[in-house]
N, C-alpha and C positions, 0 to 999 in steps of 0.2 A: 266820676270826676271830682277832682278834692283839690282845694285852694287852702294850702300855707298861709296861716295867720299869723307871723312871728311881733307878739306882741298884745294892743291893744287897739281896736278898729273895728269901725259899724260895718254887719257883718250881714244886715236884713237883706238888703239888694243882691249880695250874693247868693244867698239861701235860697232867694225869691228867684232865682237863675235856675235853679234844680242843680245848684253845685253844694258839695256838700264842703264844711268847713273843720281844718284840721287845724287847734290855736296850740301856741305855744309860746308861755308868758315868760320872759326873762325874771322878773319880777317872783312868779313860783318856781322857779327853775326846772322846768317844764324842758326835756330832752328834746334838742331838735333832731330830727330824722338824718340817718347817716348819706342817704343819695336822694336822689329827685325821682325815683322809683314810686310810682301810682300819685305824685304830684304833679297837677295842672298848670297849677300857675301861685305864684309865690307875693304876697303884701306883708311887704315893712314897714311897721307900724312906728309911728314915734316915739314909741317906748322900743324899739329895735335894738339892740345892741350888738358890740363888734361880733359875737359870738354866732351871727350869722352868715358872718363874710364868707367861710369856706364852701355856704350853699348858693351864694349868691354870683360867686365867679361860675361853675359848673352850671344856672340859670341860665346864664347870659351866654355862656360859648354854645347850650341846646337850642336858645332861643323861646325858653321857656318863660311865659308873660309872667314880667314881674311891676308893678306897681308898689313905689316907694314914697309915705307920706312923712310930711315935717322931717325929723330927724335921720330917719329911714331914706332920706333920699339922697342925704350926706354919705351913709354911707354904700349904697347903690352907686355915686360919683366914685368913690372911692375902690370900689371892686371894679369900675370900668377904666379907672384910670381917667376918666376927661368929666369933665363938665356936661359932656352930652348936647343935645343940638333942643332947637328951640322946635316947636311942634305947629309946621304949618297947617294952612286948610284944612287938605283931605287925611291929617293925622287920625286916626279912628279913633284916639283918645283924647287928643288934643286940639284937636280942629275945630277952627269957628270961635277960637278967642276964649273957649269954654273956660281953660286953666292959663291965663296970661304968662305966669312964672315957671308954668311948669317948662320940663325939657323931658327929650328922649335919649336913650341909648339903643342904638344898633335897633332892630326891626319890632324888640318884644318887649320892653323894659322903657319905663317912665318915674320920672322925679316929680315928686310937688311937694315944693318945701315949704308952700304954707297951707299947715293943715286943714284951716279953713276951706280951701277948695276943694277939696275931697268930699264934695255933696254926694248925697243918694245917687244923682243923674251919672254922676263921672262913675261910678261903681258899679251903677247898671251899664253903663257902655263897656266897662270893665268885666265885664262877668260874662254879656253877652260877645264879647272878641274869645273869654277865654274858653268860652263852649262851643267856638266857631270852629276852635283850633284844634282842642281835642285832641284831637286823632293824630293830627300832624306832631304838635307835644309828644304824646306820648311814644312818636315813633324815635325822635331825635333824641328824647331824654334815656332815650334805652342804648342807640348805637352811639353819640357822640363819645363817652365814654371809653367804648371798647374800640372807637378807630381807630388806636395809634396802634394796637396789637393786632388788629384784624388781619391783617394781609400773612403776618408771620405765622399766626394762630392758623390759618386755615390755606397755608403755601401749600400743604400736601395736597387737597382735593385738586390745582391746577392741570394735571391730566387728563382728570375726570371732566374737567369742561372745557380742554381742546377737545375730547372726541365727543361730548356731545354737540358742539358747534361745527361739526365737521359733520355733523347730520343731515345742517345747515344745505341749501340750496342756491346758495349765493353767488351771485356773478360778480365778476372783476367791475368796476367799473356804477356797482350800487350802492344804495344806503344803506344800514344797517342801526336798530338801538338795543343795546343793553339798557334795558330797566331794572333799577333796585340793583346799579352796577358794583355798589360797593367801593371795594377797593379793586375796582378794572380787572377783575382778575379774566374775565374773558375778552377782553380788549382787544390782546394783540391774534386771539385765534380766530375772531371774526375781521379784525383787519388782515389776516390771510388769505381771508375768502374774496372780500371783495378789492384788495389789491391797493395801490396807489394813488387811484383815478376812484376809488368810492370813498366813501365818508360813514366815520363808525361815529358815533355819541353815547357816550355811558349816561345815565340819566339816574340820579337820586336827591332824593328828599334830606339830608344830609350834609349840611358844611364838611363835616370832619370825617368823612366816608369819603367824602371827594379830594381832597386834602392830603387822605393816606392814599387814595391812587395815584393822586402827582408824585406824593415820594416816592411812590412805585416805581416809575415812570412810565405809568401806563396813560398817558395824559398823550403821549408822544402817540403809539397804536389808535386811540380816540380822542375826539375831544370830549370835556365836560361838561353836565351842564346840571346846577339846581333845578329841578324840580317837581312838579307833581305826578308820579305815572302816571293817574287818573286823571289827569288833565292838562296833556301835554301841549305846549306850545308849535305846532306844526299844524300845517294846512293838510287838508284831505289828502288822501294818496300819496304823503310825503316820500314815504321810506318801503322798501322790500322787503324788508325781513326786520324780526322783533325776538330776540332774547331775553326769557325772564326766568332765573334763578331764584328757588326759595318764595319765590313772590306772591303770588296770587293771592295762598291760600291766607296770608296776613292781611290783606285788602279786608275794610268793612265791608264794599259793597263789590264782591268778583265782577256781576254780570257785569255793572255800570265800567268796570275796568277793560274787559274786554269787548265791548263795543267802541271805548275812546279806540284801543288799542289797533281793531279794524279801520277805525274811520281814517286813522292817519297812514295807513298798511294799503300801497293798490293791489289792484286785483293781481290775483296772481301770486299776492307774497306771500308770507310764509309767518306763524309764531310758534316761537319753540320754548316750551316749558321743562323746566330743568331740577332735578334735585339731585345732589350725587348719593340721598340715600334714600331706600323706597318706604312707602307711606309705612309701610308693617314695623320697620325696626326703627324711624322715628320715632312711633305712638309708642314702643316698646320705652325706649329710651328715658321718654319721659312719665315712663309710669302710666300708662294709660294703653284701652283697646282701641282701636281703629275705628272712629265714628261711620257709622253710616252718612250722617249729615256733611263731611268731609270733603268741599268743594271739585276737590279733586281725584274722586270718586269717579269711575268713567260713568256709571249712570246719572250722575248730576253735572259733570265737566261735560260730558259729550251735547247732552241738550243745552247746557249753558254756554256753547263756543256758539252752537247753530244758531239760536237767537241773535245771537250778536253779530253772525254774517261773516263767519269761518267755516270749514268743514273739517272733521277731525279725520285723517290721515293714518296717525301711528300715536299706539297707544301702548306704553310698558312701565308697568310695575315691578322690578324687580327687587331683589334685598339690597342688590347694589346701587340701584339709581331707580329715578323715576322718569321718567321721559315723554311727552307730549311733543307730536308736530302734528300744527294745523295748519290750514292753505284758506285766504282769504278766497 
């Protein structure tokens, strides 16, 4: 994890977080980094200058935490367009009166234009949100990016997941979620399955994933919703059937993914894991052999669905796709 120093700023509290620090002084003319690519979370420093604007709009549309002090927060207003909102209570960085002056922007981003407030305490609450987040960071700073071309860049595989959703066991009249839906591209073939009278929800961690499925209009087929696979908002036995594309094997932690994944799945449903291309010629792809350790390995997927309270079903690796269905 590595925190953007653009500038000049106490840096002990973050260090002391186990984040590692990446500075870059306007002052030496110190190159800033072209994308947000293996950056955590971004501080402008009051020596900050305009030359950081172009990192700081693409910050704020990932949601990637940015903290902006003295002068630096002028310009954070200024990449957001508003003044920002004043930081109540339960603010995690601002709450309890800690920074009187400060403000926020949008969920990940804060102003304190007088430098003074920027003690040790506000830095460690800052270091400790930005190693909370991690993971989530680094997923949004990877696809926000590429969502406006997503849907066109990858139209052709759309066959390939109508018939693997057509695998699907679904009745007219049930639930269904796409997780890590992207841009809805299975949408409208699991709102096939369950009809009029069911309910599909695509689900991602993603502003701008979700965003490009409404231009889709694949928003019409399902609804939308932010948020976490791994920690989905649904009560026990919500839904019948669970579509996850690409997904899994990107999870930190699979098991703990596939236990929420059951819990919210009744008896009886179904999760269908999807690639439309098989483990061998991705590892290929990317220069590399096919790990043993590779989640989705049937000797490590199969015992790891059972623990979580699936049974595995149907198991295929082939060149052309990859395909899992398991039955709660």
């Amino acid at each position: 994890m590595a925190v953007l120093v653009i500038g000049e700023a106490p840096t002990d509290a973050i260090e002391a977080a186990g984040l590692l620090i990446r500075l870059c002084r306007p002052d030496a003319d110190d190159p800033l980094p072209a994308t947000l690519t293996g950056i955590d979370a971004v501080i402008l420093s009051p020596t900050a200058t305009p030359a950081a604007l172009p990192l700081v709009g693409p910050a704020l549309a990932a949601e990637v935490p940015v903290l902006a002090l003295g002068d630096g927060a002028r310009l954070l207003a200024e990449a957001a367009g508003t003044g920002g909102t004043c930081g109540g209570a339960t603010d995690p960085l601002l709450g309890g009166g800690a920074a009187p002056h400060g403000f926020r922007v949008g969920a990940s981003a804060w102003g304190l234009p007088v430098p003074a407030e920027a003690d040790r305490e506000l830095l460690r609450r800052f270091a400790e949100l930005v190693a909370g987040r991690a993971e989530t960071t680094a997923t949004r700073a990877f696809f926000t990016p590429r969502a406006a071309a997503w849907e066109e860049r990858f139209a052709y595989q759309t066959p390939a997941y109508e018939t693997a959703v057509a695998r699907m066991r679904l009745r007219p009249g049930q639930r269904a979620l796409d997780l890590g839906c992207g841009s809805g591209r299975a949408l409208p073939a699991l709102r096939s399955l369950v009809g009029a009278a069911g309910t599909v929800i695509g689900v991602d961690l993603t502003h701008a994933m979700l965003a490009a499925a409404a231009r889709a209009g694949h928003g019409g087929p399902g609804r939308l919703l932010l948020a976490d696979c791994g920690r989905l908002p649904f009560p026990a036995g919500a839904v019948h059937g669970i579509f996850a594309a690409g997904l899994l094997d990107h999870l930190p932690h699979p098991g703990t993914a596939l236990r929420e994944w059951a819990r919210v799945t009744a008896p009886g449903g179904e999760l269908l894991l999807f690639h439309p291309s098989g483990r061998a010629e991705r590892a290929a792809r990317h220069g590399r052999a096919v790990s043993p350790q590779d989640p989705l390995a049937e000797p490590n997927l199969r015992p790891a669905l059972e623990a979580a309270g699936w049974r595995l079903a149907t198991y295929e690796d082939a060149p052309t796709h990859f395909l899992t269905r398991a039955e709660r």
